[in-house]
Residue frames relative to the residue before (quaternion, step in Angstrom):
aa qw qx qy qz dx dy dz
X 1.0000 0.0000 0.0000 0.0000 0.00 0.00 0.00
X 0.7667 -0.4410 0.3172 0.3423 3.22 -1.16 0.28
X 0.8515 0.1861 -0.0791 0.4837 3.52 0.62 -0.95
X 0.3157 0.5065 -0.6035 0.5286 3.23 1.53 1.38
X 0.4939 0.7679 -0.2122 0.3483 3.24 1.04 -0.91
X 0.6586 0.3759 -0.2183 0.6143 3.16 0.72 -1.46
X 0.7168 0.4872 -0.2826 0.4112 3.46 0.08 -1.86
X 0.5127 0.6505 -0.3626 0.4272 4.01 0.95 -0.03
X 0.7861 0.1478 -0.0754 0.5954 3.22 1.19 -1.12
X 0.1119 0.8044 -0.5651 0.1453 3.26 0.79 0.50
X 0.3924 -0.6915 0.5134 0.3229 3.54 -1.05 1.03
X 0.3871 0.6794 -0.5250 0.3361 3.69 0.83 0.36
X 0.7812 0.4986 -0.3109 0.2111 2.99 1.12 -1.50
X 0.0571 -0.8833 0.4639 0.0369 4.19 -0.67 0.35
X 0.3676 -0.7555 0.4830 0.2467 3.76 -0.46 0.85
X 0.1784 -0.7762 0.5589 0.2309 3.57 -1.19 0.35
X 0.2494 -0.7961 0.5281 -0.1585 2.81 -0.50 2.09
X 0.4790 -0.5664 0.6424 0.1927 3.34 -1.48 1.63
X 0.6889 -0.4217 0.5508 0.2105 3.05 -1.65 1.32
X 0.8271 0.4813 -0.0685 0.2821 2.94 -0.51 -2.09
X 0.6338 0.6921 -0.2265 0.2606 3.17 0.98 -1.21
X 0.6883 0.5707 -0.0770 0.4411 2.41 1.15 -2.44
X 0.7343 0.5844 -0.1292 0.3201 3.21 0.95 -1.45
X 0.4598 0.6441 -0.1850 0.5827 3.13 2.07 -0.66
X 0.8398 0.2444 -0.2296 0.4270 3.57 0.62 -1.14
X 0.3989 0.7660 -0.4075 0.2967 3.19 1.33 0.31
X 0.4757 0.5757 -0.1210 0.6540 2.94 1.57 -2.10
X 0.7626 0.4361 -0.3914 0.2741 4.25 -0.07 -0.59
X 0.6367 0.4399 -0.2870 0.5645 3.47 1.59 -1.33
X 0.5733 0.4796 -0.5048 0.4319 4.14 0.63 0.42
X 0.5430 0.6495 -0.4889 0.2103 3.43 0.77 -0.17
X 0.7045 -0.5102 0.2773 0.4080 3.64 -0.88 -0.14
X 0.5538 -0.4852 0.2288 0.6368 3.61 -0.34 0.96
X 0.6557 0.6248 -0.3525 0.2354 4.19 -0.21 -1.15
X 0.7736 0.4937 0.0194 0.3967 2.86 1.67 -1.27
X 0.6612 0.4870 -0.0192 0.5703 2.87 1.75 -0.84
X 0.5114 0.7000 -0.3222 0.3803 3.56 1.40 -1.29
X 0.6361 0.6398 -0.2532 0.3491 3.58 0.56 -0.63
X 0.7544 0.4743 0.0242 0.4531 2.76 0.62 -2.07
X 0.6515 0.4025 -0.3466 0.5417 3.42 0.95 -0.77
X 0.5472 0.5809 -0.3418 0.4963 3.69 0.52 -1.35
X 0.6226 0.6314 -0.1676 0.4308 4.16 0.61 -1.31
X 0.5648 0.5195 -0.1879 0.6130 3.57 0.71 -1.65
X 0.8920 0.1938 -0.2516 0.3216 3.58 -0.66 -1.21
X 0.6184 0.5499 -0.3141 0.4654 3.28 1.30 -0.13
X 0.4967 0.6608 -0.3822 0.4129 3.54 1.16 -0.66
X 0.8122 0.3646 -0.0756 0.4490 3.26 0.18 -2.04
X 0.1409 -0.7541 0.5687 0.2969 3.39 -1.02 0.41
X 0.7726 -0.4195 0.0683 0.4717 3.73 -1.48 0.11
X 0.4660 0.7315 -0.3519 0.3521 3.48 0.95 -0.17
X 0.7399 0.3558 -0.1037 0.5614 3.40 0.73 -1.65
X 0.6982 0.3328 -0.4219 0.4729 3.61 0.78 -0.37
X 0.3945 0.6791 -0.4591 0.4152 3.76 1.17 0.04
X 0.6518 0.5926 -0.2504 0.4015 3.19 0.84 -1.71
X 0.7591 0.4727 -0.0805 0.4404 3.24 0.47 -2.15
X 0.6993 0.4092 -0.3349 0.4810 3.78 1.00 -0.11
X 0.2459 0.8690 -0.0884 0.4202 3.19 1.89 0.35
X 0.9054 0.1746 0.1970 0.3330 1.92 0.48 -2.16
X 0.3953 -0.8131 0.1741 0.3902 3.64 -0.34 1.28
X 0.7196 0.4105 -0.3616 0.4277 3.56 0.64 -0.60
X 0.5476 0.5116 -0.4476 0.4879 3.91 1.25 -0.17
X 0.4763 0.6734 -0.3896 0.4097 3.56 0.77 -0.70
X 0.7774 0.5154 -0.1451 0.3301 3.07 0.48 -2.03
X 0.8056 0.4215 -0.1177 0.3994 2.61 0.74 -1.33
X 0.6494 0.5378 -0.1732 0.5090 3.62 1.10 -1.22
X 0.8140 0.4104 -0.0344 0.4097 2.94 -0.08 -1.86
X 0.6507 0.4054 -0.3314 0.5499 3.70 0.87 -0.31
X 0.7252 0.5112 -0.2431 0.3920 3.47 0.92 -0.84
X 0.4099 0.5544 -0.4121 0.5957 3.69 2.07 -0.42
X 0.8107 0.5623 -0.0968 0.1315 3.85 0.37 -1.87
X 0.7516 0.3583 0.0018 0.5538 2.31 1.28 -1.50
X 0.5478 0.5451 -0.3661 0.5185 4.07 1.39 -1.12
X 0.8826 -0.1578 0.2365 0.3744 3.32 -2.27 -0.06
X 0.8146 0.4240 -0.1674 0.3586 3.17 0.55 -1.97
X 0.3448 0.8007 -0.4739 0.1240 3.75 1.03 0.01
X 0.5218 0.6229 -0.3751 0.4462 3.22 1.31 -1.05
X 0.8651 0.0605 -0.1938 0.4586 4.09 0.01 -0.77
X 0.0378 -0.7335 0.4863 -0.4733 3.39 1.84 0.46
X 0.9130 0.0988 0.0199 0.3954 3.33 -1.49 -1.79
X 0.6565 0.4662 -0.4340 0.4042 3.64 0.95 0.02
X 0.3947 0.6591 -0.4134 0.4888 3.82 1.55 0.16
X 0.8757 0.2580 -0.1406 0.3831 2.80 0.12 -2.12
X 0.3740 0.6189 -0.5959 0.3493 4.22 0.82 -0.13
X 0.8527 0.3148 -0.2504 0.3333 3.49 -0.01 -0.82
X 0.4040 0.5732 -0.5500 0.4536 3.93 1.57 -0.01
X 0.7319 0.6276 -0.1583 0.2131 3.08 0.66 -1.97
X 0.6464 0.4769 -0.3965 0.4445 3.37 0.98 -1.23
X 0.5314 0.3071 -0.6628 0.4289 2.92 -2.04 1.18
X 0.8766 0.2537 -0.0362 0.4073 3.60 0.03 -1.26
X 0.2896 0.5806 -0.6897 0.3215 3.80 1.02 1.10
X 0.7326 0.4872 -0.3876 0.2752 3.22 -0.15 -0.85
X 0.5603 0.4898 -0.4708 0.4737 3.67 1.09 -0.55
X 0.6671 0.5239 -0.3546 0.3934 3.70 0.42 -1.33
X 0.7128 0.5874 -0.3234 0.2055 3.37 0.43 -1.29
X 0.7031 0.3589 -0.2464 0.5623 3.41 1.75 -0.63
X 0.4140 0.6191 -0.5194 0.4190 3.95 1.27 0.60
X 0.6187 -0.5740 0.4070 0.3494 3.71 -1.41 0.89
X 0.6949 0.5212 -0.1824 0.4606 3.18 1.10 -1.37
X 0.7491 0.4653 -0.2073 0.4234 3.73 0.44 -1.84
X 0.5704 0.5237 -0.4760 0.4170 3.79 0.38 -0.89
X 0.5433 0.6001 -0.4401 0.3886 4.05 0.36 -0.61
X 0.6053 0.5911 -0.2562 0.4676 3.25 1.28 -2.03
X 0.6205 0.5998 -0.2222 0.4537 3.93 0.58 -1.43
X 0.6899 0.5156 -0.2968 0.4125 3.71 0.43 -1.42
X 0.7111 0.4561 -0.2377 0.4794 3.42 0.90 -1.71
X 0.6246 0.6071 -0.3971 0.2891 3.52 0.74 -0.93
X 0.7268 0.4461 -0.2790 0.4415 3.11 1.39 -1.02
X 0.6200 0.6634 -0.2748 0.3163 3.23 0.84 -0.51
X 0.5914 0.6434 -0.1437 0.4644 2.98 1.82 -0.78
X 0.7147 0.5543 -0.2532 0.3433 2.97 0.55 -0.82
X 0.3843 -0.8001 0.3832 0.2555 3.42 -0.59 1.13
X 0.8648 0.0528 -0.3005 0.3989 3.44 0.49 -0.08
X 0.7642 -0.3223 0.2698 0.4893 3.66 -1.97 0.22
X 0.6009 0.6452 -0.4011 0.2484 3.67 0.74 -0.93
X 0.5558 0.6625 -0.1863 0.4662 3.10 1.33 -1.70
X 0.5326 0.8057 -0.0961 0.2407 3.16 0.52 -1.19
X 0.6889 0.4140 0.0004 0.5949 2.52 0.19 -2.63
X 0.8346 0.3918 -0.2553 0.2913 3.62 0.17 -1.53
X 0.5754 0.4756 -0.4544 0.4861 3.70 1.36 0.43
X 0.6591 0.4542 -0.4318 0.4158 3.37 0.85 -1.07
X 0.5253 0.5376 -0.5307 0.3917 4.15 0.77 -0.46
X 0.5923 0.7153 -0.1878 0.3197 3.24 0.12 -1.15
X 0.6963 0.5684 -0.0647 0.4334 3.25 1.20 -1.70
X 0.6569 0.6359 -0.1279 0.3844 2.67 1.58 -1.75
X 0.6863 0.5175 -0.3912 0.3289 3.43 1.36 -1.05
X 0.7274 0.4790 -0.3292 0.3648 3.55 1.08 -0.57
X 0.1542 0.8736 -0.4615 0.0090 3.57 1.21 -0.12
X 0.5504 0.5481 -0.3756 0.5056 4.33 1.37 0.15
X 0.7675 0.3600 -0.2429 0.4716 3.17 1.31 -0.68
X 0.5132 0.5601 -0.4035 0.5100 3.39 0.92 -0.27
X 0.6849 0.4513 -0.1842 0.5417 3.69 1.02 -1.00
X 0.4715 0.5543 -0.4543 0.5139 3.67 0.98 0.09
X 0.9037 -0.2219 -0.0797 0.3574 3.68 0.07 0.05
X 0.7871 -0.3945 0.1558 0.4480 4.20 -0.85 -0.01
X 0.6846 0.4362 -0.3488 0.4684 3.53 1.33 -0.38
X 0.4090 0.7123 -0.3053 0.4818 3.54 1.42 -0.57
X 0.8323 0.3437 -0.1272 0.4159 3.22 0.48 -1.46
X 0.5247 0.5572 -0.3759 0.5224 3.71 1.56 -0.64
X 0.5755 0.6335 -0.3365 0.3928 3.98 1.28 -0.85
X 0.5202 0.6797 -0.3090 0.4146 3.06 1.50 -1.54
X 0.7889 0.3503 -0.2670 0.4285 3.70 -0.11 -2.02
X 0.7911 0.4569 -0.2820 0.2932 3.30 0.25 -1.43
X 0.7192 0.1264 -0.2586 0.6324 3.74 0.84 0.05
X 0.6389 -0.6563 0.3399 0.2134 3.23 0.32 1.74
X 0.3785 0.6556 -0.6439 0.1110 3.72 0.50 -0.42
X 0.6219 0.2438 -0.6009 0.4391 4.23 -1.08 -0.07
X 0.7735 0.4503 -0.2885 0.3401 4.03 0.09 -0.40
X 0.3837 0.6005 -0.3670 0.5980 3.12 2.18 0.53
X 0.6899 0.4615 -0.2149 0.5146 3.88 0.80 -1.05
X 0.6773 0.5835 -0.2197 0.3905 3.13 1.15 -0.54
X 0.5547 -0.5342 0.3640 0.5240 3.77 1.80 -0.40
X 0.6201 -0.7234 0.2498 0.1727 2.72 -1.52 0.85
X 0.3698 0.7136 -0.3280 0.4963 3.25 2.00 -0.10
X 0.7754 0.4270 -0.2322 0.4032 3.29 0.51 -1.49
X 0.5878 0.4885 -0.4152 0.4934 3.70 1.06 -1.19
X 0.4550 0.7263 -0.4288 0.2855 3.91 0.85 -0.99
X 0.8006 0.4324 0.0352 0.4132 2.79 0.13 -2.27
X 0.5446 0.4662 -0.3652 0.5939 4.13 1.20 -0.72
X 0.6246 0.5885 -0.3237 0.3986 3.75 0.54 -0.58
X 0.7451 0.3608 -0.2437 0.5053 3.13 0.30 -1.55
X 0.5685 0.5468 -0.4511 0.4175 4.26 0.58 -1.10
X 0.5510 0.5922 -0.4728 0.3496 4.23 1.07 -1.04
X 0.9502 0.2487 -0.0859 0.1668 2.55 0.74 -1.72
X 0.2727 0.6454 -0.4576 0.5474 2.94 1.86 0.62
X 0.7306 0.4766 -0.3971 0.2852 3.73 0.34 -0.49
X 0.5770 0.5572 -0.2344 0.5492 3.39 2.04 -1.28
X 0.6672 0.3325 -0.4293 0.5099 3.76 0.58 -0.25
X 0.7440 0.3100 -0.4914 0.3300 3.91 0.16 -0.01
X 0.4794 0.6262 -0.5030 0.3536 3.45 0.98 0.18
X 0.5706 0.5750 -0.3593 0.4634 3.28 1.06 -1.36
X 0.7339 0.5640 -0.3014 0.2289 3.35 0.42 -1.51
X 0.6587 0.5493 -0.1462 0.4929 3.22 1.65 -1.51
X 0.6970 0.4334 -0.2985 0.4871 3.59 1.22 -0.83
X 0.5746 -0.5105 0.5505 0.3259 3.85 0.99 -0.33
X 0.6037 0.5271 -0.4283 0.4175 3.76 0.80 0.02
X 0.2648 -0.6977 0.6625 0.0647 3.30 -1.32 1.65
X 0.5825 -0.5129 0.5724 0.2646 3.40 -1.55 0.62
X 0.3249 -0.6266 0.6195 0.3434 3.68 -1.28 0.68
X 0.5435 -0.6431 0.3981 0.3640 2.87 -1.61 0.13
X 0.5640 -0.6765 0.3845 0.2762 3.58 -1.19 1.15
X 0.7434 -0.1725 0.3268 0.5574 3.77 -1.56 -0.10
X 0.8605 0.2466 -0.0708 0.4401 3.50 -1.18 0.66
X 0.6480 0.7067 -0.1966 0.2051 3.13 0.66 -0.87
X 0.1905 -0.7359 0.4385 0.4794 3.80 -0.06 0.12
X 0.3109 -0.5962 0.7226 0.1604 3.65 -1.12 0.53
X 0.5489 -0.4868 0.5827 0.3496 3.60 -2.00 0.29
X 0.4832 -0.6363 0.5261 0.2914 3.49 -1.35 0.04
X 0.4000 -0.7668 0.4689 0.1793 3.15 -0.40 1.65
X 0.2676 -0.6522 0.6537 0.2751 4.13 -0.80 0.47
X 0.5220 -0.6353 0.4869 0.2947 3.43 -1.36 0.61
X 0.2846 -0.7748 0.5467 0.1404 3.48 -0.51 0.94
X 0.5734 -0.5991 0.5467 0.1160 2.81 -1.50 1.81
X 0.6926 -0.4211 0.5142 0.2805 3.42 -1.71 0.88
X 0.2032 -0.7612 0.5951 0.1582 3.96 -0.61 0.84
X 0.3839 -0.6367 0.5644 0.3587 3.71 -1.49 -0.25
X 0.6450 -0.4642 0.3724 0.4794 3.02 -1.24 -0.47
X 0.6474 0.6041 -0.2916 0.3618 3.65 0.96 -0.88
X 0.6587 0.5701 -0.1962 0.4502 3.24 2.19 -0.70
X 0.7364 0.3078 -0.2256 0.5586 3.20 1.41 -0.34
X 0.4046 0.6762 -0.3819 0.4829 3.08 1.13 0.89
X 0.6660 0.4258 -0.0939 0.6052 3.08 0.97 -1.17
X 0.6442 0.3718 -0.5003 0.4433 3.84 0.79 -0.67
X 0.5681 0.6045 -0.4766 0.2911 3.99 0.86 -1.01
X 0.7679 0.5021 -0.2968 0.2648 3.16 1.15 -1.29
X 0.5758 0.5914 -0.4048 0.3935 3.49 1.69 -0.36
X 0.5698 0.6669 -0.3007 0.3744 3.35 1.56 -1.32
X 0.7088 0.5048 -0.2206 0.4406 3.52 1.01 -0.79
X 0.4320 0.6817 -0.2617 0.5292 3.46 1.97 -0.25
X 0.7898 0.5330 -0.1211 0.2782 3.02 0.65 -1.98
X 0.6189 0.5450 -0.1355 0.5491 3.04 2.03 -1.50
X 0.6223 0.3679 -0.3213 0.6117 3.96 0.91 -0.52
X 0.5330 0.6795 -0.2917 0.4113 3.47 0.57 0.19
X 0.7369 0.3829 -0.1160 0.5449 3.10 0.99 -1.76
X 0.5072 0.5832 -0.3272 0.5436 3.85 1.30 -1.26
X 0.6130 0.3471 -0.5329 0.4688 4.33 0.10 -0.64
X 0.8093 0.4144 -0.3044 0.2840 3.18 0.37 -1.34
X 0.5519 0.4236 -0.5120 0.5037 3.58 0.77 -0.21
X 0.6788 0.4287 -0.4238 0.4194 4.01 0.19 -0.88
X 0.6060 0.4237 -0.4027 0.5396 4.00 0.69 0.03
X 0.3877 0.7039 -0.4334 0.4080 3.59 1.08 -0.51
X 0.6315 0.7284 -0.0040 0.2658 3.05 0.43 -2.04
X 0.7086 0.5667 -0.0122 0.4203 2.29 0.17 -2.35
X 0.7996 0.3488 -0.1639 0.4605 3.28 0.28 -1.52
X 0.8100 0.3100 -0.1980 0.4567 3.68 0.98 -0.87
């Protein structure tokens, strides 16, 4: 019934997740496509839509997992796995504190317009809930969905203006793309055991980097 349904995904609901684990498969979906192919391909097949409901949920599975599917090498077939576990249940995530992040990346991932199109529909059907609170509504702009109802020209054109905006940030901030499925990637040097005084000082640049990027988007704006 319906309100097993709901009560199914209740945002109560929450997974107890091994530290280590998570933190383990994070470090696994970076490996080189040969190495990794499995495991990722594994993951989305393992879980069904429920548990990956849960785990996109969830904050340190999120973090760890879900950013590492979205955001790492493998994101490209990553988000082309998990679109089809997921559908039915964007719209619930999209208006969770935690999951809506999970939603953003998903879209972002995905490699083509098709993909896209067929989340932002979707998206569209819940458009009371998404509007029901601030993360809902951040789902709304950023995977264009009112400019989905609106035709395909318009969703077209709202698309392409995103992503003209996300490549000149990168451009302006100095951020390179990893390398994709297949792809050749730089060789990573093994990284040396930090201090405290060192990761201090990186937070303090990271916190630089991030007031940084915010002028430049608010001049962004500004200007458009």
């Amino acid at each position: 019934s319906k309100t097993d349904d709901l009560q199914e995904y209740s945002s109560a609901d929450r997974l107890t997740i091994d530290a280590a684990g998570a933190r383990a498969l994070y470090h696994i979906f970076h490996f080189t496509q040969r190495l990794r192919s499995e495991w990722v391909n594994g993951f989305v097949k393992l879980y069904c839509q429920s548990d990956l409901v849960k785990i996109a949920n969830d904050g340190l599975a999120s973090r760890c997992i879900m950013d590492a599917l979205l955001e790492g090498p493998a994101k490209s077939t990553s988000s082309r796995l998990l679109l089809p576990k997921l559908s039915g249940r964007l719209s619930f995530l999209a208006a969770e504190r935690v999951g809506h992040h999970v939603v953003l990346k998903l879209f972002k991932a995905l490699p083509s317009i098709e993909d896209q199109a067929t989340m932002s529909a979707e998206l569209s059907q819940s458009l009371n809930r998404l509007g029901s609170n601030a993360m809902g509504r951040t789902v709304m702009t950023s995977c264009v969905v009112k400019e989905y109802l609106e035709g395909e020209a318009t969703w077209k054109e709202a698309l392409s203006k995103m992503k003209e905006k996300d490549n000149w940030l990168k451009e302006i901030m100095g951020e390179d793309e990893e390398a994709e499925d297949g792809g050749k990637g730089k060789k990573r040097k093994r990284k040396k055991v930090k201090s405290k005084d060192e990761m201090k000082n990186e937070d303090i640049q990271s916190k630089k980097k991030t007031k940084k990027k915010m002028e430049v988007e608010q001049c962004h704006n500004f200007l458009t």
